[in-house]
N, C-alpha and C positions, 0 to 999 in steps of 0.2 A: 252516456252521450252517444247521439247516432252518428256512425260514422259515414261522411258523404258519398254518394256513389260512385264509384269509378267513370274515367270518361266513358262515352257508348264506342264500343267498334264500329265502325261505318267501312263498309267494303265497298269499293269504288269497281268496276269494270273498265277495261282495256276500251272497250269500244272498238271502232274499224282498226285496224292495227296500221291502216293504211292511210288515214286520215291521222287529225292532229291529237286524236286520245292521250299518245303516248309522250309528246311530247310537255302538253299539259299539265299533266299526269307530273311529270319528274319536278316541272316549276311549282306546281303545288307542293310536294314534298321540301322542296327548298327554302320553301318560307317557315320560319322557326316559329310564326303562330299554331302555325297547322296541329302540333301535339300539343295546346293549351286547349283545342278544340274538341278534340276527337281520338280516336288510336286507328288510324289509318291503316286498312287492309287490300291491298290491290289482287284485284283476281284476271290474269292474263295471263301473256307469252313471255319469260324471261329472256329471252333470248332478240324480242324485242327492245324491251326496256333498255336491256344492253347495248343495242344499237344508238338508240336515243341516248342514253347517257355519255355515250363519245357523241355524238350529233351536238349536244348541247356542253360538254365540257366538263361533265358533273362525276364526282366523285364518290355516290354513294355507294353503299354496299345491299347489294341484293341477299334477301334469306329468305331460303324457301323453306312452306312449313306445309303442315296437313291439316292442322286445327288453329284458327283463331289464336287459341289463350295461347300459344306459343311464339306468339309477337313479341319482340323487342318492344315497338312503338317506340325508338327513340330518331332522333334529328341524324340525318345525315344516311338511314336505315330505309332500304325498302321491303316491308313484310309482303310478301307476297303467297298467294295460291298460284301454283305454274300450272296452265294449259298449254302444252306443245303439239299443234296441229297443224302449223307453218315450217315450211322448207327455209329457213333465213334467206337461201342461197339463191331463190329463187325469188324474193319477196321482192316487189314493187311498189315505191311510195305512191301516195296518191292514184291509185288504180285498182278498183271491187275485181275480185273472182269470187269463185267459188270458192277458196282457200281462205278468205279473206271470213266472208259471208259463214262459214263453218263455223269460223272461231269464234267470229264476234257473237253468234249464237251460242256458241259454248260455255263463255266467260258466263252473260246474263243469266243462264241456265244455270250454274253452279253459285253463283250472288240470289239469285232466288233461293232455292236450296236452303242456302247457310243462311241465309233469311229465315224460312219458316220453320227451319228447325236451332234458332234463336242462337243459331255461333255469330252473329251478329244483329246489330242493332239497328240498321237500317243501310241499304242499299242508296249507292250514286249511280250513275250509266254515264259513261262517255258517248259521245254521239254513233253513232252506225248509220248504215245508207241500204236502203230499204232495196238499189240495185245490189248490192252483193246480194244483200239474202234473198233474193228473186234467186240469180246466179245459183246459190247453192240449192235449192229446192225447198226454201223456207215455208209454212205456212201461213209464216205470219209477215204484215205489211211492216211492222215495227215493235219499241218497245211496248207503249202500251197493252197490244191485243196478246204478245206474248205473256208480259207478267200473268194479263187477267185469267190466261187460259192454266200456266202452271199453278197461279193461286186459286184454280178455283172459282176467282169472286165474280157473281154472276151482275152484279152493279158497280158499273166504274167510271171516272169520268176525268179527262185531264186538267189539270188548273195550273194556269203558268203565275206566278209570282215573284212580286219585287217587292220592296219598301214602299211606294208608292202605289201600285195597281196590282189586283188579283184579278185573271179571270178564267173563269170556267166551263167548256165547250161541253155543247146538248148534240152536235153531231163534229165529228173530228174528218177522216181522213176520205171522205167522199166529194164527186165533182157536185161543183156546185148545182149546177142542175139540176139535181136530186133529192136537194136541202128540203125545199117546202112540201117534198111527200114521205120525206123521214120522221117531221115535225110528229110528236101524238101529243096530247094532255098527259097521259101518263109518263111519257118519259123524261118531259120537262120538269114535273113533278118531283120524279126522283132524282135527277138532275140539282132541282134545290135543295132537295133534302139532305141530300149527299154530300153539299154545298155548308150548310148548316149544320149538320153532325161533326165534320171534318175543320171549319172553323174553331167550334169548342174545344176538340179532341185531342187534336193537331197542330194550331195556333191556340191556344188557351186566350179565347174569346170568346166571354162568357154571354153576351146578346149580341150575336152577327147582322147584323145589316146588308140585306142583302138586296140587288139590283138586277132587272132583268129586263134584257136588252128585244129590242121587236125586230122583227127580220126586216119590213119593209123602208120606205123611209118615211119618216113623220107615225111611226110604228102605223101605216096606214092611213091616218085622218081618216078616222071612221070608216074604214073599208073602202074607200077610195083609191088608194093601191094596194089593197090585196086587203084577203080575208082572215091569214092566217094570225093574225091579233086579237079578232076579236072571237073566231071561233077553236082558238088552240092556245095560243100565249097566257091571255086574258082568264080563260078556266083557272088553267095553271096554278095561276098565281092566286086567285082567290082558294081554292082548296088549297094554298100551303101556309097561305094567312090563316086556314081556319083553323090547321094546325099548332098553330101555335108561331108560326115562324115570320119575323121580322122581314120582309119581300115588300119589293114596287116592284110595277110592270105590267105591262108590256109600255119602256120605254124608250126614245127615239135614239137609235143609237149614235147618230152624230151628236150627241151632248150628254151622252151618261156617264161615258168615260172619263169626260172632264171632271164632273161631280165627284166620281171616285178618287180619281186623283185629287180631289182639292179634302176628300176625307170622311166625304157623305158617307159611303160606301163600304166595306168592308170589302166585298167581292162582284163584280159583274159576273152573270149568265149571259154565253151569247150562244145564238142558234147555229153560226158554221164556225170551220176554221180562222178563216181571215179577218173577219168580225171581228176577233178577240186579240189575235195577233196581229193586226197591223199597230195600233194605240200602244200595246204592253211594249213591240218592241221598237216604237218610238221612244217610248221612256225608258226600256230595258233591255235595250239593245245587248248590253254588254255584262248586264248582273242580273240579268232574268233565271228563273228557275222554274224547271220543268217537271211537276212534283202529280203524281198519280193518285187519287182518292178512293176509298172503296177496298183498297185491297188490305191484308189480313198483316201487310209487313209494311216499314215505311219506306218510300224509293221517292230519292227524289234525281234531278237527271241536269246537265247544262241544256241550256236552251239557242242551242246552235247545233249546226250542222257537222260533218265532217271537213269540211274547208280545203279540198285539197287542191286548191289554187295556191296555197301558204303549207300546206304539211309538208312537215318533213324540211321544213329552212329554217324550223328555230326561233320564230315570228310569235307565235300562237299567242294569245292570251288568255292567262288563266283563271280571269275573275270570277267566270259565272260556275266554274268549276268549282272555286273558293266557298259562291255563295250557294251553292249545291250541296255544300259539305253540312255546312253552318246549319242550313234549313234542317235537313238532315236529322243532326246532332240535336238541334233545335228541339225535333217533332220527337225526336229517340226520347228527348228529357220529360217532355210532358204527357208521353205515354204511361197511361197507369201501374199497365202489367209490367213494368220492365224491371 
């Protein structure tokens, strides 16, 4: 008889030490589903966590290890990898430095790492703030651009997700301005494809339906506002139908989103940031998940901010955290190779 797999490890990141990571973090840990899910591994500042755990009242016991399989994984247990790059003495809630910006670059760095060299299962990220790592001399804007560069993967794309809406960005962290001379055929292209592989792979959904959103409004009415429908969207999506793949579009984006959410949809493509996130996080404000596609290990991430209007008072909420895990553990399960 086979015996069932063990849970996946899922290593989660500290995030800004200075925003709400940490305290998240410890309220995840406290929910007694949490090890029915997963075998939770935290990669940060202990000395942090410490702080936060008198901050919030909590009585677990921190263990530091060097490999994964030396987890407890039990209730009431924090496993951790310790990175100490922070002065405590000098640390400041809600406030990026440089110190700040090192670490949280550290943590991801090391959750990669143990990622692609399979001591775990898939990767979380607590949130960070693109000012620290300016601050410390980063060269990257955020998580995205770093994972893609330490993996490697030369095709990548973000897709935030909930239970109700998926969506997918063809360009992420540029001003807008600049959107409709980023646009190619080819990259939207690979955009769905990517969209499509990642469906199956990842969500084990075996014909994706997939939707693709037009920049302009009315995606144009015939080139009437703007070109880029019918001379860039439009290709697109004809050579991904011819591929084989399940695609509408170039569709009006004030009404596709609805469509998805009512079930049409499996996933929206949209052409910038805001396009995709304002809809998802109307409906997902608070369990949305910020999950990377393309890359060689599974990360998925909450889809909020550092917050530090609320860090560090013990407020935080830890849903999308929760549902960061789940997705996670989720994609960890329907991975082939694991």
């Amino acid at each position: 008889m086979k015996q069932p797999s063990p849970l996946p490890i899922i290593g989660i990141t500290l995030g800004d030490p200075a925003g709400i990571g940490p305290e998240i973090i410890l309220k995840l840990l406290n929910d007694p589903q949490l090890h029915g899910i997963c075998r939770p591994l935290i990669i940060g500042d202990s000395h942090i966590l410490k702080k936060a755990l008198d901050l919030l009242g909590l009585t677990h016991q921190i263990h530091i290890l060097d490999d994964p399989e030396q987890g407890y994984f039990k209730f009431k247990t924090v496993d951790m990898i310790d990175i100490q790059l922070l002065n405590i003495r000098d640390f400041k809630p809600s406030v990026p430095s440089f110190e700040t910006g090192r670490a949280m670059q550290a943590y991801v760095i090391r959750g990669i790492d143990l990622a692609l060299n399979r001591k775990i299962d898939g990767l979380v990220t607590c949130p960070i703030t693109k000012t620290a790592l300016k601050l410390a001399g980063s060269d990257f804007h955020g998580h995205t651009e770093l994972l893609a560069h330490r993996t490697g993967a030369k095709e990548f794309a973000m897709m935030l997700a909930g239970r109700t809406l998926r969506v997918v960005l063809v360009t992420i962290h540029i001003p807008l301005a600049e959107v409709p001379a980023s646009l190619t055929r080819a990259g939207i292209i690979k955009k769905i494809r990517l969209t499509h592989t990642s469906l199956k792979d990842r969500f084990n959904i075996k014909e994706p339906r997939i939707a693709v959103a037009g920049l302009n409004p009315h995606s144009g009415e015939d080139a009437m506002f703007g070109r880029e429908e019918k001379d860039i969207i439009l290709p697109a999506v004809q050579a991904s139908k011819d591929e084989g793949i399940h695609v509408q579009g170039p569709l009006p984006p004030d009404t596709v989103f609805y469509h998805a959410a009512q079930g049409r949809y499996d996933a929206v493509v949209c052409m910038y940031h805001d396009q995709g996130l304002i809809p998802f996080k109307l409906i997902h404000f608070k369990d949305g998940v910020n999950t990377t596609l393309g890359l060689p290990i599974i990360r998925t991430s909450v889809d909020h901010g550092t917050a530090y209007d609320i860090a560090w008072k013990g407020i935080a909420d830890p849903s999308s955290l929760m549902e960061a895990v789940k997705m996670a553990a989720f994609q960890a399960d329907n991975r082939k190779d694991r």
